[in-house]
Wavefront OBJ file of the C-alpha trace (Angstrom):
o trace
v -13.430 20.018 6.089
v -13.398 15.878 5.723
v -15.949 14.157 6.863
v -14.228 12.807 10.257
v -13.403 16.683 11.308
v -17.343 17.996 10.795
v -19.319 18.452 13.833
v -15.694 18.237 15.970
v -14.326 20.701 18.305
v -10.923 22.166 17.008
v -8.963 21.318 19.369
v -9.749 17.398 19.127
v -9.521 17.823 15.331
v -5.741 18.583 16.070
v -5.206 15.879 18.548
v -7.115 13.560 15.399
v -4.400 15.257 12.923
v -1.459 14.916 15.519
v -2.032 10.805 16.150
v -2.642 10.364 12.448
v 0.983 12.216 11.833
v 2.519 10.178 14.761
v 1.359 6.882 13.694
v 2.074 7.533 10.149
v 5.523 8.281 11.165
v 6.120 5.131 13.281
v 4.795 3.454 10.832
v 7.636 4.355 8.560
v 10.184 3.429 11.252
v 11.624 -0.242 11.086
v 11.305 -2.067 14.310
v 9.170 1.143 15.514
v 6.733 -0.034 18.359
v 3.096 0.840 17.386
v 1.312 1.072 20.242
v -1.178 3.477 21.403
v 1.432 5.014 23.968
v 4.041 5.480 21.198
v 1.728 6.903 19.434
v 0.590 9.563 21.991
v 4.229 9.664 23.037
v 5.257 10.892 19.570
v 2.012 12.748 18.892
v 2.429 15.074 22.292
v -0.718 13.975 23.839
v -2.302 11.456 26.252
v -2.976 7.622 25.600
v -6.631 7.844 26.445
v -6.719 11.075 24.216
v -5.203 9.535 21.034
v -8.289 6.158 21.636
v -10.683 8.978 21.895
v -9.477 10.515 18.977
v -10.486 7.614 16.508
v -12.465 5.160 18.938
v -9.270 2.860 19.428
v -6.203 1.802 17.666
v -7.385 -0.318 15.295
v -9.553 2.921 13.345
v -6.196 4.483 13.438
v -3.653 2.580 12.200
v -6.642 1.484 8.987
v -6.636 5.559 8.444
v -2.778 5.715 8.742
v -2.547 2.824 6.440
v -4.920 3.200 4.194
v -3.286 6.984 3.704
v 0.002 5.577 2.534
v -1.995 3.133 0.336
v -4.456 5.348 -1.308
v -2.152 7.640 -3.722
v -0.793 3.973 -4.677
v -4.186 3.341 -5.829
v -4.450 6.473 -7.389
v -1.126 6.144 -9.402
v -2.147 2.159 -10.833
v -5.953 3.770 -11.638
v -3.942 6.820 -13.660
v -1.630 4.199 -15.261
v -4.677 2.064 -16.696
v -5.353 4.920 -19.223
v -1.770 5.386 -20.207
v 0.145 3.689 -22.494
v 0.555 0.014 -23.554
v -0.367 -2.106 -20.976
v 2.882 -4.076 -20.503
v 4.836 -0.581 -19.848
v 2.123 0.349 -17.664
v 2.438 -2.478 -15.445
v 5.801 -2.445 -15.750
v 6.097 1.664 -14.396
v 3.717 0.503 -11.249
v 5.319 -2.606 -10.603
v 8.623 -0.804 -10.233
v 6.556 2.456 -8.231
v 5.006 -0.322 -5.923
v 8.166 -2.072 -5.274
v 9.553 1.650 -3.940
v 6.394 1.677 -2.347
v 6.895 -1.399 -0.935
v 10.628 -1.560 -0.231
v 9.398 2.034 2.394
v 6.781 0.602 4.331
v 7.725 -3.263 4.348
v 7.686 -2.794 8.195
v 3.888 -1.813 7.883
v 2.345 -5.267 7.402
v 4.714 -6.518 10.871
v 1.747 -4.611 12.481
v -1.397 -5.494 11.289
v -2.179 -8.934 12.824
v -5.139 -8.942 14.623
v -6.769 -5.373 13.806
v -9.751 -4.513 11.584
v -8.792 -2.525 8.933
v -11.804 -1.940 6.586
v -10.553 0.675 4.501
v -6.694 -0.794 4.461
v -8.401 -3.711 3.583
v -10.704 -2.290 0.860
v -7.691 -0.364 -0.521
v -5.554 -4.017 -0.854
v -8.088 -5.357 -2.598
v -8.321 -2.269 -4.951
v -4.381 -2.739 -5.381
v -4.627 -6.297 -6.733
v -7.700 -5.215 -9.235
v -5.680 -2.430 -10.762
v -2.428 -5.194 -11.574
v -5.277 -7.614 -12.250
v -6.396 -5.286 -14.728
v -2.918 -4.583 -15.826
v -2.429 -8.055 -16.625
v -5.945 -8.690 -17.978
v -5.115 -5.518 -20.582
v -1.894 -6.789 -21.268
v -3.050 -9.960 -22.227
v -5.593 -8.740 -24.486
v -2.955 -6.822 -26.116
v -0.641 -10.182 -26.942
v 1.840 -8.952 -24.715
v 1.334 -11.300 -22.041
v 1.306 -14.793 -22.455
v -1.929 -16.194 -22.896
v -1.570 -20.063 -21.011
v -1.248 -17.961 -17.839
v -4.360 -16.914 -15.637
v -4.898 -13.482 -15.179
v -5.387 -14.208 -11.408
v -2.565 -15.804 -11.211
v -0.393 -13.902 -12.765
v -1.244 -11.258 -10.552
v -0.693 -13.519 -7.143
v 2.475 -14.094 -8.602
v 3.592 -10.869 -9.250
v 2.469 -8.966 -5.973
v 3.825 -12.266 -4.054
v 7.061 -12.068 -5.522
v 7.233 -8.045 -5.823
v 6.420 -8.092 -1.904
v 9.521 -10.514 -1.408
v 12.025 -8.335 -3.363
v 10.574 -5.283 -1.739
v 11.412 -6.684 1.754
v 14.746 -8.335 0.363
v 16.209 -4.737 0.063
v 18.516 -6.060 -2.284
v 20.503 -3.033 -4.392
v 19.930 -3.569 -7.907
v 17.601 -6.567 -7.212
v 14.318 -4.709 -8.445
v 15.471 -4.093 -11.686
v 16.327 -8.112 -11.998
v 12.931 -8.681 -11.255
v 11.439 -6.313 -13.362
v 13.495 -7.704 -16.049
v 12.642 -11.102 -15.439
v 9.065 -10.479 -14.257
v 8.434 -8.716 -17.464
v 10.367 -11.108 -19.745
v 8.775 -13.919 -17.956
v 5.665 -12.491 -18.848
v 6.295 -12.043 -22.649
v 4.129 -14.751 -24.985
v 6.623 -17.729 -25.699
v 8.452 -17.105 -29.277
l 1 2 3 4 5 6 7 8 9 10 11 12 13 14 15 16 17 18 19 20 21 22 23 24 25 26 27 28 29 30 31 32 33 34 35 36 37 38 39 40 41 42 43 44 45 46 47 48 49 50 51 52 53 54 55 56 57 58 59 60 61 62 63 64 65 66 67 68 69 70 71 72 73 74 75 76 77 78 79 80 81 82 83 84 85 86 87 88 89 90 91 92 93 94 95 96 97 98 99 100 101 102 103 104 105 106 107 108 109 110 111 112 113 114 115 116 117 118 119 120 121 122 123 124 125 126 127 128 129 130 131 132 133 134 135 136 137 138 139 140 141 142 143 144 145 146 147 148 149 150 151 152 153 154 155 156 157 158 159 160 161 162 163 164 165 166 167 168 169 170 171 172 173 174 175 176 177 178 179 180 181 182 183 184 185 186
């Protein structure tokens, strides 16, 4: 059992599961309201059971978020030991485009909330393409008169902007360009 479900009655381990599924979901729909009453709305049960169920809205949409967010993590971690670096980043770059391109609509909700673990989880995102880039570099296949840090701004700014764009075909032109970009001048 995780740890949020020990020492909890089954029945309000359910209504935890059920508002974790329901604001997942809404999560995933564009222009979706994210409230607590959607979310109880969508989840079968009451407003005031859903805030009892993780303490209030903020702890829930962090464990919603940082849900989608983790296997991300996961997947950049796997791709450090694979591979040259510079295919590497270029696999998760296009795998956190997807990402991103599915759950654009997430970040439209997130003003104002604490979100430890989201935020923990970001900041784990930008040291694995950080690392990426820092391993790429070492190898000679990224340019060297570029800082790590920000070449990794740069790529999760402008890999968040084509991800929102939605643009067919317009990933691949970034990849391309990203990558080429990239490349130590000949």
């Amino acid at each position: 059992m995780s740890s949020e479900g020990r020492g909890l009655r089954a029945d309000a381990v359910r209504n935890r599961r059920l508002a974790l599924e329901a604001a997942t979901a809404l999560l995933a729909e564009s222009g979706a309201p994210l409230t607590v009453e959607a979310i109880a709305t969508r989840a079968g049960l009451g407003a005031g059971t859903v805030v009892r169920a993780f303490g209030g809205k903020g702890a829930l949409i962090d464990a919603a978020v940082s849900g989608l967010l983790g296997p991300m993590v996961e997947r950049g971690r796997d791709l450090l030991g694979q591979g040259r670096p510079l295919d590497a980043l270029r696999a998760f770059l296009a795998e956190l485009i997807a990402f991103q391109s599915a759950h654009h609509g997430v970040n439209d909700h997130l003003g104002g909330l604490d979100l430890p673990e989201t935020a923990r989880l970001r900041a784990e995102l930008e040291a694995v393409v950080r690392e990426l880039v820092v391993r790429a570099r070492a190898e000679g296949s990224i340019r060297a008169d570029l800082d790590p840090g920000l070449a990794t701004t740069l790529i999760g700014e402008t890999a968040f902007a084509v991800a929102r764009a939605a643009s067919p075909g317009l990933a691949e032109a970034y990849l391309a360009v990203m990558i080429d970009g990239l490349r130590p001048p000949v």
